[in-house]
mmCIF file of the N, C-alpha and C atoms, coordinates in Angstrom:
data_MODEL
# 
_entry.id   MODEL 
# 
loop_
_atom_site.group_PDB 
_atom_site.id 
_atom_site.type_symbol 
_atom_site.label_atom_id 
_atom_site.label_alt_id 
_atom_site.label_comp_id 
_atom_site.label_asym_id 
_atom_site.label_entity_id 
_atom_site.label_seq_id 
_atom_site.pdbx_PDB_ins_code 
_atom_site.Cartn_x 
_atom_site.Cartn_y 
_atom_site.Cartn_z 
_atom_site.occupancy 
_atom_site.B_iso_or_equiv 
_atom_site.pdbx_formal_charge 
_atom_site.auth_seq_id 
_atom_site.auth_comp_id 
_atom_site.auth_asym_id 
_atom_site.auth_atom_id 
_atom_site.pdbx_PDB_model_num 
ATOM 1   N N  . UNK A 1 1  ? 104.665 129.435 84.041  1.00 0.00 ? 1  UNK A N  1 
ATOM 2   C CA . UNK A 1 1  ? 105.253 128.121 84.205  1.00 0.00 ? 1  UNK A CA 1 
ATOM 3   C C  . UNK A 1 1  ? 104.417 127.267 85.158  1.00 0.00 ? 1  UNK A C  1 
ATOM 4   N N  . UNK A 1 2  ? 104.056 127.624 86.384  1.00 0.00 ? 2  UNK A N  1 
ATOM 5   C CA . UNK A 1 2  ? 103.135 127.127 87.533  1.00 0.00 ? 2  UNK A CA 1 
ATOM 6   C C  . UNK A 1 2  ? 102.118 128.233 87.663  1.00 0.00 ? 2  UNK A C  1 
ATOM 7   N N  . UNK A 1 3  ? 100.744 127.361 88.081  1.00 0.00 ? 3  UNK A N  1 
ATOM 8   C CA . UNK A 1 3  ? 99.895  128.207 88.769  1.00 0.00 ? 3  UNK A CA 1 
ATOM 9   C C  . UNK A 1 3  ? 100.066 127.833 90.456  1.00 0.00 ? 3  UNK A C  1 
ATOM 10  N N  . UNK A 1 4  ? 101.386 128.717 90.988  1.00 0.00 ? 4  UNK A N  1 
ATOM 11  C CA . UNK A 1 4  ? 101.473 128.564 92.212  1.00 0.00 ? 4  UNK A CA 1 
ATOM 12  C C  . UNK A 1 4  ? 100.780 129.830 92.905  1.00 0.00 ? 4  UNK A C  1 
ATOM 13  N N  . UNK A 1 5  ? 100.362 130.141 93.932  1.00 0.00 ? 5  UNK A N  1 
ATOM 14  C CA . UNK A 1 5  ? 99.800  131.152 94.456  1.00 0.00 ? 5  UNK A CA 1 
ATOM 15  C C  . UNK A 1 5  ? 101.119 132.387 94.667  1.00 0.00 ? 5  UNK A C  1 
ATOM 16  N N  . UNK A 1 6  ? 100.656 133.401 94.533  1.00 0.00 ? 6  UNK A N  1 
ATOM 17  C CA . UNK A 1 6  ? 101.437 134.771 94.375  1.00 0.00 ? 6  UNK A CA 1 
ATOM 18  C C  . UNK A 1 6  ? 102.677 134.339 95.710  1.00 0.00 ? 6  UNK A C  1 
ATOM 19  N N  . UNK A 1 7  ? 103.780 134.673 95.844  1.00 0.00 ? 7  UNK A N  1 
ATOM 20  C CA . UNK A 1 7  ? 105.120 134.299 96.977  1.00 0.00 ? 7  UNK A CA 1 
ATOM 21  C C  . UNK A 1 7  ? 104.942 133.023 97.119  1.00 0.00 ? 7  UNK A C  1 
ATOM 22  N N  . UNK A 1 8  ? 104.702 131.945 96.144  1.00 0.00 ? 8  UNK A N  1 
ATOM 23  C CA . UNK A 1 8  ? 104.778 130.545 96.237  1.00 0.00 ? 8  UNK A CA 1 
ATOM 24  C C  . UNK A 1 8  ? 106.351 130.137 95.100  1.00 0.00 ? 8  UNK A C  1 
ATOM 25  N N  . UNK A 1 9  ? 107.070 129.111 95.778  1.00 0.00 ? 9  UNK A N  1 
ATOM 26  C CA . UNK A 1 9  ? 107.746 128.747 94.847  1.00 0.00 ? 9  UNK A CA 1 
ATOM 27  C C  . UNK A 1 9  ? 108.193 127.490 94.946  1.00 0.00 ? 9  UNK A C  1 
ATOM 28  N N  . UNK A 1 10 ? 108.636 126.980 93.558  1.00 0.00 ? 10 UNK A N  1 
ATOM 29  C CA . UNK A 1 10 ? 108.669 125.585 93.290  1.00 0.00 ? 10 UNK A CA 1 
ATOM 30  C C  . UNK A 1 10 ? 110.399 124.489 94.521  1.00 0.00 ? 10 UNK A C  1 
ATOM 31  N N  . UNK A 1 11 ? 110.076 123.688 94.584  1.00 0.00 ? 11 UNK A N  1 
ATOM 32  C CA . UNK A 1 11 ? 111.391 123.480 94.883  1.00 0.00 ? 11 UNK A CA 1 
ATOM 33  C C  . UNK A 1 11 ? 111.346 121.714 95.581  1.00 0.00 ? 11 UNK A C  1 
ATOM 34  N N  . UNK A 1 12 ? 112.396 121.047 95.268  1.00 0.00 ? 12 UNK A N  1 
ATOM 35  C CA . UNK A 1 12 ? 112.703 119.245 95.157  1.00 0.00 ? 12 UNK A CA 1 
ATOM 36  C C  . UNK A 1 12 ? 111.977 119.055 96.666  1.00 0.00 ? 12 UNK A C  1 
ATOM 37  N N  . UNK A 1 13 ? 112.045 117.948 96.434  1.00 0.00 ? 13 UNK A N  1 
ATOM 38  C CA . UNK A 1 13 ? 111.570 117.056 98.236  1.00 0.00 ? 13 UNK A CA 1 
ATOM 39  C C  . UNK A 1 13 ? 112.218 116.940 98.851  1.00 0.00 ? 13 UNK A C  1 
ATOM 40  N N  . UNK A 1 14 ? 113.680 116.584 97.858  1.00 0.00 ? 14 UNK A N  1 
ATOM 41  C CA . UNK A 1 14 ? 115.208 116.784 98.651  1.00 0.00 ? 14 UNK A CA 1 
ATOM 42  C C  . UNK A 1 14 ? 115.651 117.530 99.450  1.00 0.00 ? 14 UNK A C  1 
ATOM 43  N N  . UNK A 1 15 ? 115.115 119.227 99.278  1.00 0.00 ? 15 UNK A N  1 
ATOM 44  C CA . UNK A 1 15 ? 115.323 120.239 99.733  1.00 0.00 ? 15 UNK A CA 1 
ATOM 45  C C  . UNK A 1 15 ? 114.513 120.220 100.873 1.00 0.00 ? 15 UNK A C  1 
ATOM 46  N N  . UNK A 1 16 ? 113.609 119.885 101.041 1.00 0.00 ? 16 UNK A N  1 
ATOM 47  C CA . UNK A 1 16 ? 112.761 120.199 102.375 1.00 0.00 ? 16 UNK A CA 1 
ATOM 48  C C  . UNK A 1 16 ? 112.354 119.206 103.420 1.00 0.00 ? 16 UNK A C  1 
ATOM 49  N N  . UNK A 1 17 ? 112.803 117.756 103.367 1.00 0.00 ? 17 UNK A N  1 
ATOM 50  C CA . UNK A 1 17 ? 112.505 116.774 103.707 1.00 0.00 ? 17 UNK A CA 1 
ATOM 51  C C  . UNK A 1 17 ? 113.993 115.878 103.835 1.00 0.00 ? 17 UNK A C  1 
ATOM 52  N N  . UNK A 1 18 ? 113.863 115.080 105.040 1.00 0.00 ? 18 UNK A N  1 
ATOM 53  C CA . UNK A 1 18 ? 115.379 114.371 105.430 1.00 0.00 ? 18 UNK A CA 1 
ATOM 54  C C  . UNK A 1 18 ? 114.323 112.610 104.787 1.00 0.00 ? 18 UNK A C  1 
ATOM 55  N N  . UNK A 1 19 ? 115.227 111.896 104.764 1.00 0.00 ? 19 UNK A N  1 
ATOM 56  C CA . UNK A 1 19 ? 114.586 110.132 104.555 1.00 0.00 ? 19 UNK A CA 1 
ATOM 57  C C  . UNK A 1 19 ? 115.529 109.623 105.199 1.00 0.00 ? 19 UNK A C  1 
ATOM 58  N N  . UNK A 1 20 ? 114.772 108.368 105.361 1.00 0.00 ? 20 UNK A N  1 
ATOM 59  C CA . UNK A 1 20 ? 115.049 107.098 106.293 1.00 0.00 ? 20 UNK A CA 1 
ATOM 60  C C  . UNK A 1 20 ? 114.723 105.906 105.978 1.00 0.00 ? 20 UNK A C  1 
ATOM 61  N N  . UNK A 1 21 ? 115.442 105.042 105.581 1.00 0.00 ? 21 UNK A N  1 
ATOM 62  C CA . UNK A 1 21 ? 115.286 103.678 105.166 1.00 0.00 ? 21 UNK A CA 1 
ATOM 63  C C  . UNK A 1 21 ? 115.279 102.878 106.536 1.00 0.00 ? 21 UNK A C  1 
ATOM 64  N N  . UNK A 1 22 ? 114.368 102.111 106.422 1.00 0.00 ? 22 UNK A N  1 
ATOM 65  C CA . UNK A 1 22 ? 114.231 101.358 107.383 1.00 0.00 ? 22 UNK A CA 1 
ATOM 66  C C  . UNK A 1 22 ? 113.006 100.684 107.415 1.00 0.00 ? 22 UNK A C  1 
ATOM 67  N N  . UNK A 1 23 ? 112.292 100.273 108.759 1.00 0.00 ? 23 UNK A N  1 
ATOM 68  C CA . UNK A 1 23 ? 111.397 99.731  108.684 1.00 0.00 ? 23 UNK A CA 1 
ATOM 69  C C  . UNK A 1 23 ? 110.111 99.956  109.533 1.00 0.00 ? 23 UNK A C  1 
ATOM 70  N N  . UNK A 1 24 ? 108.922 99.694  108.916 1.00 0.00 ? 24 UNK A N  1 
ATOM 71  C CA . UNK A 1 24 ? 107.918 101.064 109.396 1.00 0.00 ? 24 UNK A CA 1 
ATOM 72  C C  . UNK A 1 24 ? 107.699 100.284 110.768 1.00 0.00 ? 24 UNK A C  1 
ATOM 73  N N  . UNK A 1 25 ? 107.587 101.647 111.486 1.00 0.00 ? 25 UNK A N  1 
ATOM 74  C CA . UNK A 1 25 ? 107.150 101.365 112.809 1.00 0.00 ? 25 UNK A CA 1 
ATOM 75  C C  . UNK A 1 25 ? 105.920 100.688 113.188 1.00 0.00 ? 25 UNK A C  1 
ATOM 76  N N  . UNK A 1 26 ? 106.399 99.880  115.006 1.00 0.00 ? 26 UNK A N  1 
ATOM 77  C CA . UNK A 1 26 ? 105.384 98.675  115.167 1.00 0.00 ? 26 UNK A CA 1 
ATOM 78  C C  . UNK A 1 26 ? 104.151 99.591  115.644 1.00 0.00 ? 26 UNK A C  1 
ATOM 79  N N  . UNK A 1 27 ? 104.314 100.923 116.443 1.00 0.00 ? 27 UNK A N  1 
ATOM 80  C CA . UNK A 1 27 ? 103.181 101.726 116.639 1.00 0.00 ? 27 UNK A CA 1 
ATOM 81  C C  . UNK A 1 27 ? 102.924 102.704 115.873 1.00 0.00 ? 27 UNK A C  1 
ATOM 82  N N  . UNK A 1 28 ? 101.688 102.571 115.043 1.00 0.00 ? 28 UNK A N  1 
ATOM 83  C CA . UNK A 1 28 ? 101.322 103.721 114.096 1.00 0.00 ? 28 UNK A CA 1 
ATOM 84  C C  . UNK A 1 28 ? 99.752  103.916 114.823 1.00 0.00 ? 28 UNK A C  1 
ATOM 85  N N  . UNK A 1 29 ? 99.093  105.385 114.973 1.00 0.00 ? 29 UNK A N  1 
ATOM 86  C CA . UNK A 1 29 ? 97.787  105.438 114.738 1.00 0.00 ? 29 UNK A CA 1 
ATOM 87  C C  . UNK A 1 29 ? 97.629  105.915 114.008 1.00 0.00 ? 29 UNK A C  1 
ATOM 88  N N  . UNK A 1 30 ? 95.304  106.254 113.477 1.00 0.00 ? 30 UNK A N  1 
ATOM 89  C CA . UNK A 1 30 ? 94.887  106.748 112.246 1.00 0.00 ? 30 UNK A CA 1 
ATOM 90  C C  . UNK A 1 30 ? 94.603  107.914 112.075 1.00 0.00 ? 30 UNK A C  1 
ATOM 91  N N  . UNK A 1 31 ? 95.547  109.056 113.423 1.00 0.00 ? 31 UNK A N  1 
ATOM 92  C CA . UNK A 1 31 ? 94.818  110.225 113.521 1.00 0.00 ? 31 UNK A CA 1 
ATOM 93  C C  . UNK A 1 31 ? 95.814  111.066 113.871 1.00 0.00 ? 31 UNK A C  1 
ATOM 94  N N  . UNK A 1 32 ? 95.806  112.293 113.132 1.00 0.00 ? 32 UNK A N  1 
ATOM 95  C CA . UNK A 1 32 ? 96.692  113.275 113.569 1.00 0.00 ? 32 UNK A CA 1 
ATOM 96  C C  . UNK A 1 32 ? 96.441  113.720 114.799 1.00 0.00 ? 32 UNK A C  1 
ATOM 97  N N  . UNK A 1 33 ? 97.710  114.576 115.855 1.00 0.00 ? 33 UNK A N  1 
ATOM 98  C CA . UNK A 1 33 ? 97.394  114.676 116.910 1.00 0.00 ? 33 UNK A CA 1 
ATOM 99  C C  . UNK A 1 33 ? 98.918  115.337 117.344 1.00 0.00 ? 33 UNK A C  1 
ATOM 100 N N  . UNK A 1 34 ? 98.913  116.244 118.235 1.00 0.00 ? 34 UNK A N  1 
ATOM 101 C CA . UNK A 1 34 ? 100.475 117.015 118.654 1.00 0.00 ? 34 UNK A CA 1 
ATOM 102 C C  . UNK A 1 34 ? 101.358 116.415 118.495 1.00 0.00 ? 34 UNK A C  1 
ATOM 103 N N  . UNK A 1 35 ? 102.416 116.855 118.252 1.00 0.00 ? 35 UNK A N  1 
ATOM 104 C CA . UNK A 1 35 ? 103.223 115.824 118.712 1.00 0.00 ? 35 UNK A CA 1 
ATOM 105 C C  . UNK A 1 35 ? 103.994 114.577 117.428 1.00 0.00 ? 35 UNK A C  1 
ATOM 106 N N  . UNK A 1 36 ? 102.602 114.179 116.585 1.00 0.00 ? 36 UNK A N  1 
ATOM 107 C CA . UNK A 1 36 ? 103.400 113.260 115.818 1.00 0.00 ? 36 UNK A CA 1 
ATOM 108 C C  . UNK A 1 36 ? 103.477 113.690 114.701 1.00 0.00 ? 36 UNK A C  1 
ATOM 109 N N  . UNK A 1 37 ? 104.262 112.870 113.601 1.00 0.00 ? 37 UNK A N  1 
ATOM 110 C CA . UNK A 1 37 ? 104.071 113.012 112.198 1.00 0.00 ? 37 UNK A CA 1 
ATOM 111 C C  . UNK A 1 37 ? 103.681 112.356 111.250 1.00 0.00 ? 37 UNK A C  1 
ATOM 112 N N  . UNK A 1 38 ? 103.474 112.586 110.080 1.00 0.00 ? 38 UNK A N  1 
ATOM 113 C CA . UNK A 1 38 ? 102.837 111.218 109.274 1.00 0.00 ? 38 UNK A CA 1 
ATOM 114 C C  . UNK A 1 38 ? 104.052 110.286 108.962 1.00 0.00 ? 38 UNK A C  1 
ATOM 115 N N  . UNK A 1 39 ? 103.412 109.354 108.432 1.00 0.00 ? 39 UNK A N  1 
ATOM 116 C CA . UNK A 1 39 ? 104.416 108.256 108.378 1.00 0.00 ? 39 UNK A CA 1 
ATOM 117 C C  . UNK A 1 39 ? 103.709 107.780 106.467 1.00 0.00 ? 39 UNK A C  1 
ATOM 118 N N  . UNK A 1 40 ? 105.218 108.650 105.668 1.00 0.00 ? 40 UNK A N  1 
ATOM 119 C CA . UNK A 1 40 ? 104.685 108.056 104.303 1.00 0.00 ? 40 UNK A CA 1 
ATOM 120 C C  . UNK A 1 40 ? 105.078 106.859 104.009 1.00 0.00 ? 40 UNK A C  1 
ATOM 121 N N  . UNK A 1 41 ? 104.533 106.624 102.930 1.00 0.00 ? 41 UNK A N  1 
ATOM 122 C CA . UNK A 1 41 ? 104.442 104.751 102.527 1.00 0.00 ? 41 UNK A CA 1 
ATOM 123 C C  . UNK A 1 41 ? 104.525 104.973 101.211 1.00 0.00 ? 41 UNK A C  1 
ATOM 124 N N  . UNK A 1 42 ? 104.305 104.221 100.200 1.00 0.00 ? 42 UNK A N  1 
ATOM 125 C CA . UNK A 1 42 ? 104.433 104.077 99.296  1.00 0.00 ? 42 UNK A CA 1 
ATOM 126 C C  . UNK A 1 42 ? 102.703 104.431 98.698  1.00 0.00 ? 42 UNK A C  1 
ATOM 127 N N  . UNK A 1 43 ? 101.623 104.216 99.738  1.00 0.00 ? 43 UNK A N  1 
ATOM 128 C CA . UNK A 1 43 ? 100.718 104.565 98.781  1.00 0.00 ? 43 UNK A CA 1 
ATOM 129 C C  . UNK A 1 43 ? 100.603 106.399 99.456  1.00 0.00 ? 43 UNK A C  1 
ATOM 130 N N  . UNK A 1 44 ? 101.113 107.182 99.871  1.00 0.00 ? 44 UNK A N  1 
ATOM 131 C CA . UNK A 1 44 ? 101.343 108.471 100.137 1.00 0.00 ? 44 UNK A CA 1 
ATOM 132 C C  . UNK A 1 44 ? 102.123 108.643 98.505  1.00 0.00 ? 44 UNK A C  1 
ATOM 133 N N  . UNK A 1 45 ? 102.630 108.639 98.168  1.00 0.00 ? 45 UNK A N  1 
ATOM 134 C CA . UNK A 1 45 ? 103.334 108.621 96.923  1.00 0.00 ? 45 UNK A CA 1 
ATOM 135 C C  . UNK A 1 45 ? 102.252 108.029 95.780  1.00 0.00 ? 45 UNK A C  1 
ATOM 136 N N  . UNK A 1 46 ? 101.654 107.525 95.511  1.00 0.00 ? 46 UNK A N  1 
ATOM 137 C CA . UNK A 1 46 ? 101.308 106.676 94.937  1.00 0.00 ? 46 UNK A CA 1 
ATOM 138 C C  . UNK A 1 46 ? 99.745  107.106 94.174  1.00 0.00 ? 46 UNK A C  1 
ATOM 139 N N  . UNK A 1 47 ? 99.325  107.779 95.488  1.00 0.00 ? 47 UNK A N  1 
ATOM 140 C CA . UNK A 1 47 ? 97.704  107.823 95.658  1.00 0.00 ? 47 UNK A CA 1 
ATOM 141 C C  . UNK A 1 47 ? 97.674  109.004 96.655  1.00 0.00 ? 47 UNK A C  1 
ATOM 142 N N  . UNK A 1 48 ? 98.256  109.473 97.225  1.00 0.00 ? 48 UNK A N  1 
ATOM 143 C CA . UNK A 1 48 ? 98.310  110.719 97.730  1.00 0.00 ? 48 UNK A CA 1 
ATOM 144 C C  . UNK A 1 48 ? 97.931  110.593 99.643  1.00 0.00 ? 48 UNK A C  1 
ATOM 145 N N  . UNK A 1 49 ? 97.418  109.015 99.788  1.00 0.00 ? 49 UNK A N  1 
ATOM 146 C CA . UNK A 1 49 ? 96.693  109.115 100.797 1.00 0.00 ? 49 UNK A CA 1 
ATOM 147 C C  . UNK A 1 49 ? 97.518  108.714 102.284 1.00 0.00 ? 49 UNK A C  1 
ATOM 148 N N  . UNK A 1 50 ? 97.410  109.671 103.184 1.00 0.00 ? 50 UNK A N  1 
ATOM 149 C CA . UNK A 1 50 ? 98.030  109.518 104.292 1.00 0.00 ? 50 UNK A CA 1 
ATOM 150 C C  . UNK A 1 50 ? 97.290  108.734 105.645 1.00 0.00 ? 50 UNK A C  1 
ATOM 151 N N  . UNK A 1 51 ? 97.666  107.645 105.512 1.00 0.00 ? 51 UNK A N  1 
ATOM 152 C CA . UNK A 1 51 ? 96.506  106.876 106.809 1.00 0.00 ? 51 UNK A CA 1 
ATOM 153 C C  . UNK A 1 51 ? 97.090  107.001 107.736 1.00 0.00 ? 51 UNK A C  1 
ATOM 154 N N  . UNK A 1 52 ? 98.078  107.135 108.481 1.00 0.00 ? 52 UNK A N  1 
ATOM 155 C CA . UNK A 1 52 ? 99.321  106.838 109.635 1.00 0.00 ? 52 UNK A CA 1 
ATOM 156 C C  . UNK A 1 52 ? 100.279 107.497 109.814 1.00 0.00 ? 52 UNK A C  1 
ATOM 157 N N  . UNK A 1 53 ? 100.009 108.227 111.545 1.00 0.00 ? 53 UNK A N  1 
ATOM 158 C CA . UNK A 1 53 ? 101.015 108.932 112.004 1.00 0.00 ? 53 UNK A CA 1 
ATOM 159 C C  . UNK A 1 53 ? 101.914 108.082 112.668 1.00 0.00 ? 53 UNK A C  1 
ATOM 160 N N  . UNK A 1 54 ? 102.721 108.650 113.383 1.00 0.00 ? 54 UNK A N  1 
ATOM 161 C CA . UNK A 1 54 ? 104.201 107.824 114.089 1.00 0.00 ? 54 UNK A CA 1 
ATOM 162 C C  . UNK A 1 54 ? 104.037 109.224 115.159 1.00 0.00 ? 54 UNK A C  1 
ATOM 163 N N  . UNK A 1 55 ? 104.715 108.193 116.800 1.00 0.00 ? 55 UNK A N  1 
ATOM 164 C CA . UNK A 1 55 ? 104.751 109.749 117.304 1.00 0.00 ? 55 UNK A CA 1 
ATOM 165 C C  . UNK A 1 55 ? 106.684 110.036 116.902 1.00 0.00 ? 55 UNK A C  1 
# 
């Protein structure tokens, strides 16, 4: 069905991830670093690409 790696398994975004509507934060930087997390957008979805953490 998947070529997931051997003890890999499939499962929703729902399941592993909380959301938040709102509005993106006024401090973002372009670099991962302790502490923060990414901050998805619509082109994270879109295009895969993550420019911006949030702490």
């Amino acid at each position: 069905m998947s070529d997931l790696p051997k003890g890999w398994t499939n499962s929703n975004l729902k399941n592993l991830a909380c959301y938040k509507k709102g509005k993106k934060p006024k401090s973002l930087i372009s670099k991962n670093e302790k502490g923060y997390v990414p901050y998805i957008d619509i082109k994270a979805f879109e295009k895969m690409i993550f420019n911006n953490t949030q702490m």
